[in-house]
C-alpha positions in Angstrom: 23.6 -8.3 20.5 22.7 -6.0 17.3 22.3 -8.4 15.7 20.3 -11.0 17.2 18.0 -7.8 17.6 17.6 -7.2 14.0 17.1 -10.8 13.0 14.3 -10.9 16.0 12.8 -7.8 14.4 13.6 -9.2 10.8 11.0 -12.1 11.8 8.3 -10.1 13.9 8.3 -7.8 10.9 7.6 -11.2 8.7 5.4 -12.6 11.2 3.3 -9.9 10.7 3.5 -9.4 7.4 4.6 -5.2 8.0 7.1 -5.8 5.5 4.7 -4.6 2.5 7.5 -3.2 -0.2 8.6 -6.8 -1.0 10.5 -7.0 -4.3 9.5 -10.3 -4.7 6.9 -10.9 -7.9 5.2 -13.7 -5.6 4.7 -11.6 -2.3 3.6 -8.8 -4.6 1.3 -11.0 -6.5 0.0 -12.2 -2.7 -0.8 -9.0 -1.7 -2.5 -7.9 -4.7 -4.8 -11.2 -4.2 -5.5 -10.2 -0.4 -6.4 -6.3 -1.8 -8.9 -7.7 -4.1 -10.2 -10.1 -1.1 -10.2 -7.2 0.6 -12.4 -5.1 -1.6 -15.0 -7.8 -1.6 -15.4 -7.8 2.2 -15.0 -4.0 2.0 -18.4 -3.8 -0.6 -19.7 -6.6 1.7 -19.8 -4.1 4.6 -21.1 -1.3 2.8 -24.3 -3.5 1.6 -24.6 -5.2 4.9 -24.7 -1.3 6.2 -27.4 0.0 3.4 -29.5 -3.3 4.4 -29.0 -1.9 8.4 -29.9 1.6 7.5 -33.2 0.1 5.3 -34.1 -1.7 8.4 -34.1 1.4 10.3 -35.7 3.3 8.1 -38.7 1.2 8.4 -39.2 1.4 12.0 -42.1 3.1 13.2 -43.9 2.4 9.4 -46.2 -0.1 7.7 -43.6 -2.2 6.2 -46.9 -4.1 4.1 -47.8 -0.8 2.3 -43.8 -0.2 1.4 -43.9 -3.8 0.5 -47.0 -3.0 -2.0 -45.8 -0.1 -3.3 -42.0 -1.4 -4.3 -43.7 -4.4 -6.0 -46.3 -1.6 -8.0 -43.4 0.3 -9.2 -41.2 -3.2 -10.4 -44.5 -4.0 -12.4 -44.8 -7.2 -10.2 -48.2 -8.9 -9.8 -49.3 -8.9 -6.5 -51.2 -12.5 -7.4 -47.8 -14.0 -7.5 -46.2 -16.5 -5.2 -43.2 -14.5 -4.6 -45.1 -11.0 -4.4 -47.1 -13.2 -2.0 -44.5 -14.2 0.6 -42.9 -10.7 0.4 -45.9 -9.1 1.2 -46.7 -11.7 3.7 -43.2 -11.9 4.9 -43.7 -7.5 5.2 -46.6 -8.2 7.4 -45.0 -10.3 10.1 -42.3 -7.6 10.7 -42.5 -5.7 13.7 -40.4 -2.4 15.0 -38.3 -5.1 17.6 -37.5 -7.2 14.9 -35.9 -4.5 12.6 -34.2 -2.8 15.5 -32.4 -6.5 16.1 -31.8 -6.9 12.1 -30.0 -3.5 12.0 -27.7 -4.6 15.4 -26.6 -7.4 13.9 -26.5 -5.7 10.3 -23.7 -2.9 11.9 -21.8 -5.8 14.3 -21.5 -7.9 10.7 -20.6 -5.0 8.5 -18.2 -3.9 11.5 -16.2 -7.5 11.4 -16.8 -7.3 7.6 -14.8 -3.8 7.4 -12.2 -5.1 10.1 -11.6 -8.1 8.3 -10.8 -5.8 5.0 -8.9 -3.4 6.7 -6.3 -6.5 8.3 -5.9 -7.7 4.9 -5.8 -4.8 2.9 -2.6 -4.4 5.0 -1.6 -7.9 5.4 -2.4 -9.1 8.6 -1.9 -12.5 9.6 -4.9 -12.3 11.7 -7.4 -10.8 9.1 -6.4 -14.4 7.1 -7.6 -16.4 9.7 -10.7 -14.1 10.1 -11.1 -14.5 6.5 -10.5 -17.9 6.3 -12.8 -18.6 9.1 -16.2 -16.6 8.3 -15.7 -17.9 4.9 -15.8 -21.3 6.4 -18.7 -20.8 8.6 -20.7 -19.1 6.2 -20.6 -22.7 3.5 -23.0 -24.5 5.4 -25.9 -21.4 5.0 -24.5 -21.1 0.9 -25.1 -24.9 0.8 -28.7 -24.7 2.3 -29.5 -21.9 -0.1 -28.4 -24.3 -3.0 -31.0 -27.2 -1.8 -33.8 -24.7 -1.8 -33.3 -23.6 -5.4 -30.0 -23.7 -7.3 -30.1 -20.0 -9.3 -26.7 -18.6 -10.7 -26.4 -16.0 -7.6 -26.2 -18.0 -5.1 -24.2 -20.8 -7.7 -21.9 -17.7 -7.8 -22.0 -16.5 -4.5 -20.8 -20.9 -3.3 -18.3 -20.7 -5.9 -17.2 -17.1 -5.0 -16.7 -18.1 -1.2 -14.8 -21.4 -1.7 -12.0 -19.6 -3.8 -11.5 -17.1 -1.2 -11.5 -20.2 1.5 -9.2 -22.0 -0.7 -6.7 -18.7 -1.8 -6.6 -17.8 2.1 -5.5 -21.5 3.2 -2.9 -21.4 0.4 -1.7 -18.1 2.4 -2.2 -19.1 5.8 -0.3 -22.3 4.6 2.5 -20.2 2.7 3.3 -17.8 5.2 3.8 -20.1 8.3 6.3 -22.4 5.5 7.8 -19.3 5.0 8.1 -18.1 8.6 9.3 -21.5 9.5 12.2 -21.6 7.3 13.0 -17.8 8.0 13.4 -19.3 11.5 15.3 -22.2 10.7 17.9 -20.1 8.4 18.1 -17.5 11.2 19.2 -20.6 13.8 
């Protein structure tokens, strides 16, 4: 009875991924990987929360003359066609449209920080989480690259298919891993 209690415990712990001291160079490699993944969502969150706080701090003020003055003080030409749209894009915002962009700034900067948190400590949950956003967020990198192909967002397509990619190799990994765990256990 003992025993069929450890080797049930043995597998939840592995199912879960709590057993984080593994001597094994490839579980440490793993979790390493996930860390770094997890560092990139982490900074993700903490830009996603400036950008929230930004759109706060422009409620209640003329967002055109802010506009002006940042493009003034970058030595940018107002006669442009970017300075243009910014300026033009600084007009149309109103205090209801910043209030929504700094909701959904904080809810995306809150899944952003949970996501890093889960795999900071090797969650099988945060994986999928990871592997998922990841997946839904190709179709708006892809769009980006038809509008103008630049090395950012280049980076930024190339940046998000690894992750995709590294967290299907783990999702992948870990139920092989589980499954034989069970089938040994049997």
């Amino acid at each position: 009875m003992v025993g069929a209690l450890a080797t049930r415990d043995n597998l939840i712990n592995s199912f879960m991924h709590q057993n984080v001291a593994s001597p094994d160079p490839h579980h440490r490699r793993q979790r390493h990987l996930l860390q770094a993944v997890a560092g990139v969502e982490f900074l993700k969150g903490i830009f996603v929360v400036v950008m929230g706080v930004c759109a706060l701090l422009l409620i209640h003020k003329d967002a055109w003359l802010i506009a002006e003055s940042i493009l003034a003080r970058l030595h940018v030409n107002t006669d442009s066609r970017i300075a243009e749209m910014f300026l033009d894009f600084a007009d149309s915002i109103t205090d209801a449209r910043l209030w929504t962009a700094a909701r959904v700034a904080f809810l995306y900067a809150a899944l952003r920080f949970t996501e890093g948190y889960g795999l900071w400590k090797s969650r099988t949950w945060a994986e999928w989480v990871a592997f998922l956003s990841g997946t839904l967020l190709l179709p708006f990198e892809i769009r980006e690259l038809f509008r103008g192909v630049t090395l950012i967002r280049s980076g930024l397509l190339l940046g998000n298919i690894a992750i995709i990619l590294y967290m299907l190799y783990v999702i992948l990994e870990n139920r092989r891993e589980r499954r034989n765990a069970a089938c040994s256990s049997s």
